[in-house]
VEXDOPA-497473 format. One record per atom (N, C-alpha, C): residue in three letters; x, y, z. Coordinates in steps of 0.1 Angstrom, whole numbers, plus 5000, padded with zeros to 4 digits. Layout:
BEGIN
ALAXYZ ...
END
This chain:
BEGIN
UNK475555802366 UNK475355742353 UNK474255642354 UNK473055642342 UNK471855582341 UNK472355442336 UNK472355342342 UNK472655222330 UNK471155152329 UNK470555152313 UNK469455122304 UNK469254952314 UNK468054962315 UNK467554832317 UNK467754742303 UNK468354572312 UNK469054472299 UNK467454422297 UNK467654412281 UNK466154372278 UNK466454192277 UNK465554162278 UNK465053992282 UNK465753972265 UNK466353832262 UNK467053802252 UNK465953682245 UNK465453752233 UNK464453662226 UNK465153542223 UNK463653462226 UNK464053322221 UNK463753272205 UNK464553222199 UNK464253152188 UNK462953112187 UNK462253102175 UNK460653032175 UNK461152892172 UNK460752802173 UNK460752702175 UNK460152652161 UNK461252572156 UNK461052522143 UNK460852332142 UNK460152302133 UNK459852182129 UNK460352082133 UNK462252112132 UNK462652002137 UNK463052042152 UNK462752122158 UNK462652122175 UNK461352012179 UNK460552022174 UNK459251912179 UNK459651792174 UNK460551772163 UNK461051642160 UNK461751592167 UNK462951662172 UNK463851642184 UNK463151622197 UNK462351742202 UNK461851652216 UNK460551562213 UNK460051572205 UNK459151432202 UNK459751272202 UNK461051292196 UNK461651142194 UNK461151142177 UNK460451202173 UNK460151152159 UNK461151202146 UNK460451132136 UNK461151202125 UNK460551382119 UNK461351422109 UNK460651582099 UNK459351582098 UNK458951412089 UNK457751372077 UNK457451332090 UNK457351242104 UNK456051222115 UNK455451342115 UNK456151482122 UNK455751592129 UNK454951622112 UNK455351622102 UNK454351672090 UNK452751602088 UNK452751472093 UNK452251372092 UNK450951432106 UNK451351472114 UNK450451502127 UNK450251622126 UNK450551742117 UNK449951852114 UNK448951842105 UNK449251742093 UNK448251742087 UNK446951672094 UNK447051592097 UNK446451532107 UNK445651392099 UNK446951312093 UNK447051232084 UNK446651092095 UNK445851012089 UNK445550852098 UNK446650752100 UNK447950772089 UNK448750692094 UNK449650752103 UNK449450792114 UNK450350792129 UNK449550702138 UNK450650662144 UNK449750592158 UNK449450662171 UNK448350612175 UNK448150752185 UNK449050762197 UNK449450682200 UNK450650752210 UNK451550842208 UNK452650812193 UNK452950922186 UNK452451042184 UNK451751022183 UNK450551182176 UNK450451242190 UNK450251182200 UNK450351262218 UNK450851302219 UNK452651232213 UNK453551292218 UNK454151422210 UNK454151412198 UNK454051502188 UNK453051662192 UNK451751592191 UNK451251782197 UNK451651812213 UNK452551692222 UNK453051782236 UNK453951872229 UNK454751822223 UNK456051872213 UNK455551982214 UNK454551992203 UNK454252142194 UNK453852232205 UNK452852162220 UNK452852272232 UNK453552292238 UNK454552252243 UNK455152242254 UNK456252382242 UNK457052322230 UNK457652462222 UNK457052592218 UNK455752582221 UNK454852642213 UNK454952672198 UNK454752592193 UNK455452602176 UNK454552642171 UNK454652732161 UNK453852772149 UNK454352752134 UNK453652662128 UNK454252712113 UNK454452802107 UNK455552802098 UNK455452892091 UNK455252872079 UNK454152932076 UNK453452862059 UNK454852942049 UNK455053072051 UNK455553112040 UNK457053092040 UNK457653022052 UNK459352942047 UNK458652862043 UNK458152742046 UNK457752582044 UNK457652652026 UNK456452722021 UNK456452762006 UNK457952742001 UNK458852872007 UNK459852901998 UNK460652771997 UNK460852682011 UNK461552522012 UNK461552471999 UNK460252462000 UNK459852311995 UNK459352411973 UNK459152491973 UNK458852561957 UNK457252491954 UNK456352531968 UNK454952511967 UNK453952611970 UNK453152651961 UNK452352751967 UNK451352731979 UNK451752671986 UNK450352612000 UNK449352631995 UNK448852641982 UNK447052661979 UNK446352531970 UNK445452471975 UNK445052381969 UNK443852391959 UNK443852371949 UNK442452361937 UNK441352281939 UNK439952331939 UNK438652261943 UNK437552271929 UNK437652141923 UNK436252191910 UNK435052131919 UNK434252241918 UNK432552151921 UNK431752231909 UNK430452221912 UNK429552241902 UNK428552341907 UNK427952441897 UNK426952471902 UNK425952421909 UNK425852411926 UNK424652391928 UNK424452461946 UNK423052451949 UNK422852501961 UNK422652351975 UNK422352241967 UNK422452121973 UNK423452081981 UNK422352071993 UNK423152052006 UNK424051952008 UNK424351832001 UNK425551762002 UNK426851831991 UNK426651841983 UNK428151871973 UNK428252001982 UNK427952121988 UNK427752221991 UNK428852242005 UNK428252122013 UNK428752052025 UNK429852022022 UNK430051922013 UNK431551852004 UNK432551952007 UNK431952091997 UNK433152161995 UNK433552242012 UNK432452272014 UNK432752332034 UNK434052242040 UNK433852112038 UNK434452002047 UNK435852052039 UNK436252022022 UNK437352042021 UNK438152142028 UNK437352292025 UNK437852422029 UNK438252422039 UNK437552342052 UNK437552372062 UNK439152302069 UNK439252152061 UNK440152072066 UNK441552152058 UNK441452212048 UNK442752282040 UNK443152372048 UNK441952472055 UNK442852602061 UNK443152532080 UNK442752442084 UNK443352342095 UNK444952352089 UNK444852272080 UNK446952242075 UNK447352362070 UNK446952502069 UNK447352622064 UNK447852622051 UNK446652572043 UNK446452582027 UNK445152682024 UNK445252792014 UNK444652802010 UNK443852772001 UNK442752801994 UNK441652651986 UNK441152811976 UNK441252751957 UNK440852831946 UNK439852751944 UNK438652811941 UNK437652721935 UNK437252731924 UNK437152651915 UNK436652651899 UNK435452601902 UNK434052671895 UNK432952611899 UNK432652611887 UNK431952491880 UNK431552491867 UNK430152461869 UNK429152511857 UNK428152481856 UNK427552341854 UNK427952291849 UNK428052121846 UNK429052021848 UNK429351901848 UNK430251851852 UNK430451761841 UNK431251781829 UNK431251701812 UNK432651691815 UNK433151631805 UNK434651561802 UNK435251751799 UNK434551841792 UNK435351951787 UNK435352031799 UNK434352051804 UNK434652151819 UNK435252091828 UNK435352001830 UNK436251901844 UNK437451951843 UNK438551901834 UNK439551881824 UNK440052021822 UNK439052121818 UNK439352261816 UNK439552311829 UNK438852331839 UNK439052321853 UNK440352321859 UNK441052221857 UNK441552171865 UNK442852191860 UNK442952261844 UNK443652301838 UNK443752441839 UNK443152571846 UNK443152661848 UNK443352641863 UNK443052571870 UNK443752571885 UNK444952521885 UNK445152451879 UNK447052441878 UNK447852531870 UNK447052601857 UNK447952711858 UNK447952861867 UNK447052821875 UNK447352931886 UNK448652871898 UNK448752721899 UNK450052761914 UNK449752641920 UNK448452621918 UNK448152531930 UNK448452381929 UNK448852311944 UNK449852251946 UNK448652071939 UNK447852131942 UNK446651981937 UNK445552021937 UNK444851921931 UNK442851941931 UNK442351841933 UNK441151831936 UNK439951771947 UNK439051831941 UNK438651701929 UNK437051711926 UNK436451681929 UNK434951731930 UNK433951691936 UNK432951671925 UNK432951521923 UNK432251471911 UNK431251311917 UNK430251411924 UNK428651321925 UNK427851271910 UNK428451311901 UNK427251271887 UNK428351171881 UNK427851071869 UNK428751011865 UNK429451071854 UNK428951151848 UNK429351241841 UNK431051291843 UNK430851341858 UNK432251391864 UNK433151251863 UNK432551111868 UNK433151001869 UNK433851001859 UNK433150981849 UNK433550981831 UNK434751051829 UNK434751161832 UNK435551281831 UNK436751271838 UNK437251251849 UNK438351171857 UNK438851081849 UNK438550991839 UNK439250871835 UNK440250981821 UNK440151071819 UNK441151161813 UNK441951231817 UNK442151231831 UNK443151321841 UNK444351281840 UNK445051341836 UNK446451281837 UNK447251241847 UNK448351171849 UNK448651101863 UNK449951201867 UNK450251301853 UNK451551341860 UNK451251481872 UNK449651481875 UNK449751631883 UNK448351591894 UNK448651631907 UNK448251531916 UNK446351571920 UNK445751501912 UNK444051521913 UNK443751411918 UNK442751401930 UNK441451341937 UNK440051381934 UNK439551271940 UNK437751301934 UNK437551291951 UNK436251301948 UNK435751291964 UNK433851281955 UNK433351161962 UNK432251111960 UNK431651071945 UNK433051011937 UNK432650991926 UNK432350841922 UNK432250731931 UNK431650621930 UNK433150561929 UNK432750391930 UNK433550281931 UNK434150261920 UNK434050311909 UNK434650331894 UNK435550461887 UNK435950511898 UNK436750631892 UNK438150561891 UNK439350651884 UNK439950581881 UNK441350701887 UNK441050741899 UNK442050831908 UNK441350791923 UNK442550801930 UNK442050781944 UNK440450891946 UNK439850841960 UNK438950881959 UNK438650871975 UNK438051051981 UNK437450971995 UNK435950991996 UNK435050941998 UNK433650861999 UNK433050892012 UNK431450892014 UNK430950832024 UNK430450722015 UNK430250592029 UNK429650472020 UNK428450482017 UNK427550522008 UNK426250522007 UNK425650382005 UNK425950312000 UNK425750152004 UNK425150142015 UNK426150192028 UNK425950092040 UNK424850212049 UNK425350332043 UNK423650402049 UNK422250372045 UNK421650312030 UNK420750272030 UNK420450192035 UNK421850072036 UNK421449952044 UNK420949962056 UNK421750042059 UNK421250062081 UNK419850102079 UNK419550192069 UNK418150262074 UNK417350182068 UNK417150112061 UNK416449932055 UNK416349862065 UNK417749822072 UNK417349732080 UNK416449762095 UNK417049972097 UNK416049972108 UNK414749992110 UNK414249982098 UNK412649992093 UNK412449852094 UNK413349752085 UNK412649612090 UNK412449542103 UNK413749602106 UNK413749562126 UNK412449612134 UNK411849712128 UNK410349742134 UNK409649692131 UNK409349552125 UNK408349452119 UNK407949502107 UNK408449602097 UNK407449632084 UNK408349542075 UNK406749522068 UNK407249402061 UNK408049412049 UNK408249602042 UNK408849582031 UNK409249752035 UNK410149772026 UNK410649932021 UNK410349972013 UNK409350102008 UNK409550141994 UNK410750221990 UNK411150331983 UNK412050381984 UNK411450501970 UNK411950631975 UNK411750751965 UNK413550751963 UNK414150771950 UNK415250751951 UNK415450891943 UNK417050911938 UNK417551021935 UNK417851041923 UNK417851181913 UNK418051151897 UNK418951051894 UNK419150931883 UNK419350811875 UNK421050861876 UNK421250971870 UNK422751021865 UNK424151081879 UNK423151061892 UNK424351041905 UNK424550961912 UNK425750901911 UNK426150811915 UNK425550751933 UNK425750851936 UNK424950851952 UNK423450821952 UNK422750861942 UNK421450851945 UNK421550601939 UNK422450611932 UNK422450411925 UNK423150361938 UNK424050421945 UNK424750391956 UNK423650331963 UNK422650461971 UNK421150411980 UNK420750331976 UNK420550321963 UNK419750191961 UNK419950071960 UNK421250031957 UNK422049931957 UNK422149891971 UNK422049951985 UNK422149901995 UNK420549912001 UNK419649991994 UNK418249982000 UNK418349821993 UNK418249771981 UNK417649671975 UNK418349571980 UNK419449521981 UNK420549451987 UNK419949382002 UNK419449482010 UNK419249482024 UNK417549402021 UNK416649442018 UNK415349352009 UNK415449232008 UNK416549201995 UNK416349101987 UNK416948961997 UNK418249022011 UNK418448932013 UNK417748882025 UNK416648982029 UNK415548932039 UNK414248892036 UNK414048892020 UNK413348782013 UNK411948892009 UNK412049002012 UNK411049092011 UNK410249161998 UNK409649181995 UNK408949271986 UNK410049411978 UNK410349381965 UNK411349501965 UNK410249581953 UNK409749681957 UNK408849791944 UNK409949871938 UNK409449891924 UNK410649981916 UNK410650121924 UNK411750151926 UNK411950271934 UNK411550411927 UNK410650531931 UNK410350591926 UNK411750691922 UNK411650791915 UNK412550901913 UNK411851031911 UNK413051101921 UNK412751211921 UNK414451291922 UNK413951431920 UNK414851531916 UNK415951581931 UNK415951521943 UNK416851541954 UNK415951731963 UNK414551761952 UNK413851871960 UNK412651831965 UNK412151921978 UNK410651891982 UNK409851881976 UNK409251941965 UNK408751951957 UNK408251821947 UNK409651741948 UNK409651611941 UNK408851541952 UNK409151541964 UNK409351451973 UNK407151471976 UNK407051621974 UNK405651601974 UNK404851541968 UNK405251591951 UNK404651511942 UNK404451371945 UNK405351301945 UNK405551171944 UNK404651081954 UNK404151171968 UNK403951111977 UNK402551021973 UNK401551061968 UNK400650991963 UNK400750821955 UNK401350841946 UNK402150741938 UNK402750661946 UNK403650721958 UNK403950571967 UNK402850501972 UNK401950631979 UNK400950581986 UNK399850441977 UNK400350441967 UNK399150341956 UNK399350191962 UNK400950171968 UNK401450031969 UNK400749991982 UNK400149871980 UNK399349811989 UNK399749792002 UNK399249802013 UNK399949782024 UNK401349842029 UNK401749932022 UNK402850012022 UNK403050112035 UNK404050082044 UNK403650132057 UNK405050142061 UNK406350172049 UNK407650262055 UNK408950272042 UNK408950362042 UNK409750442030 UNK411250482033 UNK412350492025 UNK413550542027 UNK413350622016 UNK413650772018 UNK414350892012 UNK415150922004 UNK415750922002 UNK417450921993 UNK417451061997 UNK417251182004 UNK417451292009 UNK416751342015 UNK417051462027 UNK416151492035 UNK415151572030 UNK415951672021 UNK414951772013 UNK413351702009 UNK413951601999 UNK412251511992 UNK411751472003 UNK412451382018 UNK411551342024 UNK410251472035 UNK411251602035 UNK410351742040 UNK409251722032 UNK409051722017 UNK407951732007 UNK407251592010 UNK407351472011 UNK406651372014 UNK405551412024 UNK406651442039 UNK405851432050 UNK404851582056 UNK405051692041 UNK404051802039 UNK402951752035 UNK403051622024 UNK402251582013 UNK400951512023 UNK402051432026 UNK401151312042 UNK400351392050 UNK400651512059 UNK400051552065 UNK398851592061 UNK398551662046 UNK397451712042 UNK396451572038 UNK396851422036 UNK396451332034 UNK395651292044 UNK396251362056 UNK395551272065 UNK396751122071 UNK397451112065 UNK398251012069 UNK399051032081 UNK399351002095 UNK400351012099 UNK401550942103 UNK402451022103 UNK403950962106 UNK404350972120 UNK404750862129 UNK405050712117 UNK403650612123 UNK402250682125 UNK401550552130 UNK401150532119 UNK401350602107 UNK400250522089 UNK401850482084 UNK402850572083 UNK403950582071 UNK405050562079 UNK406250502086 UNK407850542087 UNK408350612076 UNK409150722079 UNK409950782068 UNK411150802075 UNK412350752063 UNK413950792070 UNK414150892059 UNK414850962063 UNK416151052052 UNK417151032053 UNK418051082043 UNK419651072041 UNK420051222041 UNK420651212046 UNK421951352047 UNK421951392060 UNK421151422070 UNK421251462085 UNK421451652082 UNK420251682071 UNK420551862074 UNK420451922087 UNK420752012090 UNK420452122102 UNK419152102103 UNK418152092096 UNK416852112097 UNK415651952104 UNK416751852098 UNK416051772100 UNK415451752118 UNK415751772126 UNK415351762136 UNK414051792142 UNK413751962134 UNK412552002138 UNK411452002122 UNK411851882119 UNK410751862107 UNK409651822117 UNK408251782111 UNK407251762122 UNK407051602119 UNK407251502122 UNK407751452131 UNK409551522130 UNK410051522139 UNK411451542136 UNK411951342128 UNK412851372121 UNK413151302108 UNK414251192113 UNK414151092111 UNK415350942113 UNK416050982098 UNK417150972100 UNK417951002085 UNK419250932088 UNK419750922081 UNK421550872080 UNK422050992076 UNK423251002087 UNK424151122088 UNK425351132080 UNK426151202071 UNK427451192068 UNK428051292072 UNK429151272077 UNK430351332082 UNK431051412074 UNK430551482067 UNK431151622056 UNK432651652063 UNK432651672075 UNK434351752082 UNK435051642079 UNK434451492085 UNK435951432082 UNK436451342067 UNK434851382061 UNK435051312047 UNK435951462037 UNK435851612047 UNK437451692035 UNK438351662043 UNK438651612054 UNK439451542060 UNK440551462053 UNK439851332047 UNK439651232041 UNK440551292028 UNK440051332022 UNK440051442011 UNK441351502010 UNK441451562022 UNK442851662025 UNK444251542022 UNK444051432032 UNK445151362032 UNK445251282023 UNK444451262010 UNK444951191997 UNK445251251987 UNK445351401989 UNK445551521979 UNK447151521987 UNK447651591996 UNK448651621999 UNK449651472005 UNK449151372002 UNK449951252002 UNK450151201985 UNK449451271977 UNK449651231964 UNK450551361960 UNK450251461967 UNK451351591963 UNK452551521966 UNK453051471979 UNK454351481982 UNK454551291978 UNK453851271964 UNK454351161958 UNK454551041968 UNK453451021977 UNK453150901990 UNK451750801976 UNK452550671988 UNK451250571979 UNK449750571987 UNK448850631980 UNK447650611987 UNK446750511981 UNK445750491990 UNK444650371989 UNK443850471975 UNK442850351973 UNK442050401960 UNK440850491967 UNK440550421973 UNK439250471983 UNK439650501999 UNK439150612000 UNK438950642015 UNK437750662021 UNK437050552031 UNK435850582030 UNK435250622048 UNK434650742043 UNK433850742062 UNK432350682061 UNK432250632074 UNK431150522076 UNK430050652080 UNK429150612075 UNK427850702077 UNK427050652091 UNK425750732094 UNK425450702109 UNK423850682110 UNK423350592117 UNK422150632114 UNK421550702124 UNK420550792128 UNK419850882135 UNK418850872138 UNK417850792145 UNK417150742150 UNK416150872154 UNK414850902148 UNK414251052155 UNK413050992157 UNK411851092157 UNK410351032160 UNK409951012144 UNK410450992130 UNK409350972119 UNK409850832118 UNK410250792123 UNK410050612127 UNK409850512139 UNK408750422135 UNK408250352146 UNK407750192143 UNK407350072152 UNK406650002147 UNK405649982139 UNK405849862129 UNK404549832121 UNK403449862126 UNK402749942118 UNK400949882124 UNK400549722125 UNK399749722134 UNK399049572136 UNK397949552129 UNK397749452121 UNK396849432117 UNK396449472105 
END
């Protein structure tokens, strides 16, 4: 008589509260360190993902759904555009939603008015989804947020210091400031500045910390020019800076315009940075092998949907969040900045 080999006796998968149990923690900690929320403390959070290796745990998105009566998919309005920051914005969200195993609907509207925001956000809720995360760079969108209603859980993300729902940010303030002051730390005696269309909040942001950083080192402040956030602008314009006397280092409000500047320069005869310093803002992929490669302020897109992630699903599960959440920008130091000329 053949007796069947005994098969190995599967083990249970290991559920949420097994890592709660051997963690020491609570349900909401281990939820708290999946999401990968800032209020744990980091020792906790250590011990929490030993937990989750040592069990090998895996979520399960689709019990946690049926638990809790949530569709795990979260709503995103942005706007038509191909512009490398809102663009970024939304990457960063997407990216940090399918980390916590949410999927992300996107309503993309052509404009950002009180009737398409509103409409938006009212077609992504009657689809399922558990919250939304606008992306409202114009004031327009700002505007449009102060009609949201409170009973259904919406965030903004880069809609300035005046929205009237939580909000997560990079500080554009303190990036023009850095790049202001690291132009003045090279002896030039003033900053001009090409700034960003009137109607985004990010482009008043720059300037508010370009002018700020000036006014309180006693310097020369020129009305800042404007342009459209393209090279094109950034070419045009370059002449027109060039009129200001003794003018010998400029901040960008974006990398794009400062590419067209430092095309414009080159054919002038100008060079960067022994005639001109130029910084940019955003830190594209590209900037590095611009010719000079480009000094810019960097923003942290991953951890600003990060940011994003955990004031949407802390307002879902009816938690008190801050109004602002803000990631600190960076500055990037390349060859299109150097000391003053002498003399």
């Amino acid at each position: 008589m053949t007796i069947p080999p005994t098969r190995p006796e599967k083990r249970r998968p290991a559920v949420m509260a097994d890592v709660a149990q051997l963690a020491g923690v609570s349900h909401q900690t281990v939820s708290r360190v999946l999401h990968d929320s800032p209020h744990v403390r980091g020792d906790t959070r250590e011990r929490v993902l030993a937990a989750i290796r040592q069990l090998d745990y895996r979520p399960n998105s689709m019990a946690r759904a049926l638990a809790t009566g949530r569709s795990k998919t979260l709503g995103v309005v942005t706007f038509d555009t191909t512009l490398y920051g809102p663009a970024s914005t939304l990457l960063g969200i997407t990216q940090a939603a399918h980390d916590a195993e949410y999927a992300v609907s996107v309503s993309s509207v052509r404009s950002l008015t009180r009737s398409t925001v509103l409409a938006a956000i009212q077609q992504l809720k009657d689809q399922g989804v558990d919250g939304v995360a606008v992306i409202a760079p114009l004031q327009a969108g700002v505007d449009a947020l102060r009609h949201v209603r409170p009973d259904f859980p919406v965030v903004a993300v880069e809609a300035g210091p005046m929205a009237s729902i939580p909000v997560a940010t990079v500080d554009q303030i303190a990036g023009a400031a850095a790049a202001t002051r690291h132009l003045l730390n090279l002896g030039h005696r003033t900053v001009a500045h090409v700034a960003g269309p009137t109607d985004w909040k990010e482009a008043e942001e720059r300037i508010e910390g370009w002018r700020s950083v000036l006014e309180l080192a006693g310097a020369p402040v020129h009305p800042p020019l404007r342009g459209d956030w393209t090279p094109r602008s950034g070419y045009e314009l370059a002449e027109t800076l060039l009129r200001a006397p003794d003018l010998t280092a400029v901040l960008v409000a974006n990398d794009q315009m400062a590419l067209g500047l430092l095309r414009r320069l080159h054919e002038l005869g100008r060079e960067v940075p022994r005639h001109l310093s130029v910084v940019g803002f955003d830190d594209i992929p590209e900037a590095a092998y611009f010719t000079p490669p480009l000094t810019t302020v960097r923003q942290d897109f991953a951890k600003l949907g990060r940011r994003c992630l955990h004031l949407l699903l802390a307002r879902i599960d009816g938690e008190e969040v801050p109004e602002r959440a803000v990631v600190a920008p960076e500055l990037v130091v390349r060859s299109s900045t150097g000391a003053a000329p002498k003399g």
